[in-house]
C-alpha positions in Angstrom: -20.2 16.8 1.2 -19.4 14.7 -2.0 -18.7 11.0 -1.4 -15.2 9.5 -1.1 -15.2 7.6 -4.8 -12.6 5.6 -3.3 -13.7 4.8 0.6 -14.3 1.6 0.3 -11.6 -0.6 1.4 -11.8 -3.2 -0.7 -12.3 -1.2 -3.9 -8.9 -0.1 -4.4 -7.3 -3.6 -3.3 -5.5 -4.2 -6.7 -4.6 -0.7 -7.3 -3.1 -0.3 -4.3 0.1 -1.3 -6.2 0.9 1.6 -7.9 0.5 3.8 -5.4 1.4 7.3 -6.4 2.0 10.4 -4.4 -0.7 12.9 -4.2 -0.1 15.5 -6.5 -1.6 19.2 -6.6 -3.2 20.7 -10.3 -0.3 22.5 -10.7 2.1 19.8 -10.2 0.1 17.7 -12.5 -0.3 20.2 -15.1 3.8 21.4 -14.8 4.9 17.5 -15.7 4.9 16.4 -11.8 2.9 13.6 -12.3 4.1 10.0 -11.7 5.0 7.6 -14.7 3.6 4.5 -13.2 0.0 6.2 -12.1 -2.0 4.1 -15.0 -1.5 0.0 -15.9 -2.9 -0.8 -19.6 -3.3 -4.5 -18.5 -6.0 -2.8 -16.2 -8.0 -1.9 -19.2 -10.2 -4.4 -21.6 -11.2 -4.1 -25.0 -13.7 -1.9 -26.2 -13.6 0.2 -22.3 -15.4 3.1 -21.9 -13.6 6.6 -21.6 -15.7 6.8 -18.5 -14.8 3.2 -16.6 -10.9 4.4 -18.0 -11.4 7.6 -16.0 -12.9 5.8 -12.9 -10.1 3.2 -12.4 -7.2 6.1 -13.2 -9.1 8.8 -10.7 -9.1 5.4 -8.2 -5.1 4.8 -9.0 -3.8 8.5 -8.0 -6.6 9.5 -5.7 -7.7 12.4 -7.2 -10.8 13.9 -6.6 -13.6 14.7 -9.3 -13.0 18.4 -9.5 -9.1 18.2 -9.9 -9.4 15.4 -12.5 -12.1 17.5 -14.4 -9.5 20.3 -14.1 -6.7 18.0 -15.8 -8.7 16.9 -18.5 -11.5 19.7 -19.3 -10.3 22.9 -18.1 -12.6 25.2 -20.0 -16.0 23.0 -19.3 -18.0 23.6 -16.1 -16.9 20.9 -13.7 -20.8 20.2 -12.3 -22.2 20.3 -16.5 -19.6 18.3 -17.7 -19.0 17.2 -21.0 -20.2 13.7 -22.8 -17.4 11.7 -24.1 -17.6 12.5 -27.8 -14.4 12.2 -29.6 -15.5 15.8 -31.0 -15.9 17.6 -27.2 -12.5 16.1 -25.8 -8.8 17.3 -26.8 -7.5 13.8 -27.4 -3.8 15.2 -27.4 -4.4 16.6 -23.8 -6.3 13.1 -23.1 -3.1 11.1 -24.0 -0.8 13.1 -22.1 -2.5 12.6 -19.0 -3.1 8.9 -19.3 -0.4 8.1 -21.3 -2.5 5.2 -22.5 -2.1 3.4 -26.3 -3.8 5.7 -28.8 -6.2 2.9 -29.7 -7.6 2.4 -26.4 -8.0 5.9 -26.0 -9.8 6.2 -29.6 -12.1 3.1 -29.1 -13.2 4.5 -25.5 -14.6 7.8 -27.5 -17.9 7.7 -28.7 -18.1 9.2 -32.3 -21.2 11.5 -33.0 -23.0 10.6 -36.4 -25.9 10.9 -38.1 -28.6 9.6 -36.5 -29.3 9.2 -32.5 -26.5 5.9 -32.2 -25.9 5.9 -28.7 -28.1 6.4 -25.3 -27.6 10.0 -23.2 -28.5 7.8 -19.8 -25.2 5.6 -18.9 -26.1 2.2 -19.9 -24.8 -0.9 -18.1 -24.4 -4.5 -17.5 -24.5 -5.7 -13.5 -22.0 -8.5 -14.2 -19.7 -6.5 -16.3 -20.0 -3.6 -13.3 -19.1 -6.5 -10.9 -15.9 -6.9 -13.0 -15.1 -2.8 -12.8 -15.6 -2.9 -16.7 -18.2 -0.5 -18.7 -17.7 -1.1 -22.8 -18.5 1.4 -25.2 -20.8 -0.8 -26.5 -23.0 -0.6 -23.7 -24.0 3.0 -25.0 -25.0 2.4 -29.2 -28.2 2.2 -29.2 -28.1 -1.2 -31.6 -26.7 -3.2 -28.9 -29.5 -4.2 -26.7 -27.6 -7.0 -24.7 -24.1 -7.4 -22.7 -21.5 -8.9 -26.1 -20.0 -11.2 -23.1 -22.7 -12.2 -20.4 -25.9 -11.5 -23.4 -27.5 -9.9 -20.2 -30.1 -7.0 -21.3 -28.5 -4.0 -21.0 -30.0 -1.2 -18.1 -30.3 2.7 -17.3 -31.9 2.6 -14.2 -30.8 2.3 -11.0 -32.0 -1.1 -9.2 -32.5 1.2 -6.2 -33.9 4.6 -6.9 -34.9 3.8 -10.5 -33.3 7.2 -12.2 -30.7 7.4 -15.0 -27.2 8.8 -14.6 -26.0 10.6 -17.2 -23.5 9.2 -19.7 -21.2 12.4 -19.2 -17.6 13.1 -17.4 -18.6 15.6 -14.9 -17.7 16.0 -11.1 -20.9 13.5 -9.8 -19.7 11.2 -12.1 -16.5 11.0 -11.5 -16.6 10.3 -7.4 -19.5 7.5 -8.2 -17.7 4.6 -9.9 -20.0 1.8 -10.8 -22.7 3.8 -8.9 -26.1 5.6 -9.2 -25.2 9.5 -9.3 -28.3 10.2 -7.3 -28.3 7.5 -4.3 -24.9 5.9 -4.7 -26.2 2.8 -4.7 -23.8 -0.1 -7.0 -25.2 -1.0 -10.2 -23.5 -4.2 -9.9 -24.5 -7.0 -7.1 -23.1 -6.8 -4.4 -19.9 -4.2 -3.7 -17.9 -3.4 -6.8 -14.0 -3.5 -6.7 -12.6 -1.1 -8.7 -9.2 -2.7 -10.3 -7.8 -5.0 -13.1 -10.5 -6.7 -15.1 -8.2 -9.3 -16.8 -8.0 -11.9 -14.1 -11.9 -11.1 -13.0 -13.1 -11.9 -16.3 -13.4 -14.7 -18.1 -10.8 -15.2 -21.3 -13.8 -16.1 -23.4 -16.2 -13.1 -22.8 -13.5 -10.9 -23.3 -13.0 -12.6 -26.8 -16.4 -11.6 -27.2 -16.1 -8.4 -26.4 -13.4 -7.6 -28.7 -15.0 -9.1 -31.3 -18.0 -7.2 -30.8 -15.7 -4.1 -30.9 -14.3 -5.3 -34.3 -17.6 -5.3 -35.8 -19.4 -2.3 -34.6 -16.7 -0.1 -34.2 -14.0 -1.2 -36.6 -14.6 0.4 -39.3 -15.6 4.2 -37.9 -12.7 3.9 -35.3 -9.0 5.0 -36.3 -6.3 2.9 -36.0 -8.9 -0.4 -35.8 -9.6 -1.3 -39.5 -6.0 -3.1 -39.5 -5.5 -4.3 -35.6 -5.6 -7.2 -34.1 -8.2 -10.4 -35.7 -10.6 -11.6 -33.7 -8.8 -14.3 -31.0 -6.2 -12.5 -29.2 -6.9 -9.8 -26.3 -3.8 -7.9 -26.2 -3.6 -6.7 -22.7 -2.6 -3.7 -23.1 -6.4 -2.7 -25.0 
């Protein structure tokens, strides 16, 4: 039986909010689904297409296989697919989030010359504790957390094994968790919700400008955004 991503009380206690009714594929895919069944202001800067996926699977309950459906149709459900702006339809991406473009480009990894970023899902325990995974987290030239300057881990404190930095079904149902023993990467238990009011104003200033500097310049839509200093809330 696959675990319950959300079955956790507490982890949802934010996102209980929005609450949105349980739709089928089809209803999903034939226009059905709610408008209100994302908040940007739950996103930060520089988030990860995978921590997106994990809150917005969290706010409208769906399971791993019917959000793999929604967003990959043609790739096997248990394989996956790594979050590459090159291996997902960014069109289809938007439509179901109905997120700002530039959140959505910054959260896709861009495949380049060169091995850039890590294959294991890479992490920070106090940025976990927050609900947040960066983008950052995965280039291989970042070897510490831009906010907490924590070295940056692939293992699982428990088991010791890597998950895989890919959107696949295992994924999916283990937010903030190791995909073999479902252990948290954070400490303690991790509440999935808004990471504005968890973390502090000044890490997330130096997350963004982190963003600005590696990503900038390869990401579009991020040459001419916002300087350095202000954290829209909305990405």
């Amino acid at each position: 039986m696959q675990p319950d991503a959300c079955s956790q009380p507490p982890s949802c206690e934010v996102l209980e909010a929005v609450r949105p009714p349980i739709l089928t594929v089809d209803e999903w895919q034939q226009g059905g689904r709610p408008r209100c069944g994302f908040n940007p202001d739950w996103l930060m800067p520089g988030e990860s297409l995978v921590s997106i996926l994990w809150k917005f699977a969290c706010a409208n309950a769906l399971p791993g296989d019917v959000l793999m459906r929604l967003l990959c149709p043609d790739a096997d459900p248990l394989e996956g697919v790594v979050p590459l702006r090159s291996a997902i339809d960014f069109n289809k991406l938007r439509r179901l989030l109905r997120l700002p473009s530039n959140s959505l480009c910054i959260s896709l990894l861009d495949r380049t010359s060169g091995d850039r970023y890590h294959t294991a899902f890479r992490y920070c325990r106090q940025c976990a504790a927050h609900g947040y995974h960066s983008v950052l987290h995965q280039l291989a030239e970042e070897p510490r957390c831009a906010a907490h300057r924590q070295r940056l881990r692939t293992r699982c404190p428990q088991c010791h094994r890597e998950s895989p930095f890919i959107i696949n079904i295992s994924v999916i149902e283990a937010p903030f968790r190791c995909v073999w023993c479902r252990s948290h990467f954070c400490y303690g238990l991790l509440p999935v919700r808004s990471t504005m009011q968890a973390m502090r104003r000044q890490d997330r200033l130096a997350i963004q400008e982190r963003v600005l500097l590696r990503l900038g310049a390869d990401t579009p839509g991020m040459a001419n955004r916002n300087r350095p200093g202000s954290v829209p809330s909305a990405e």
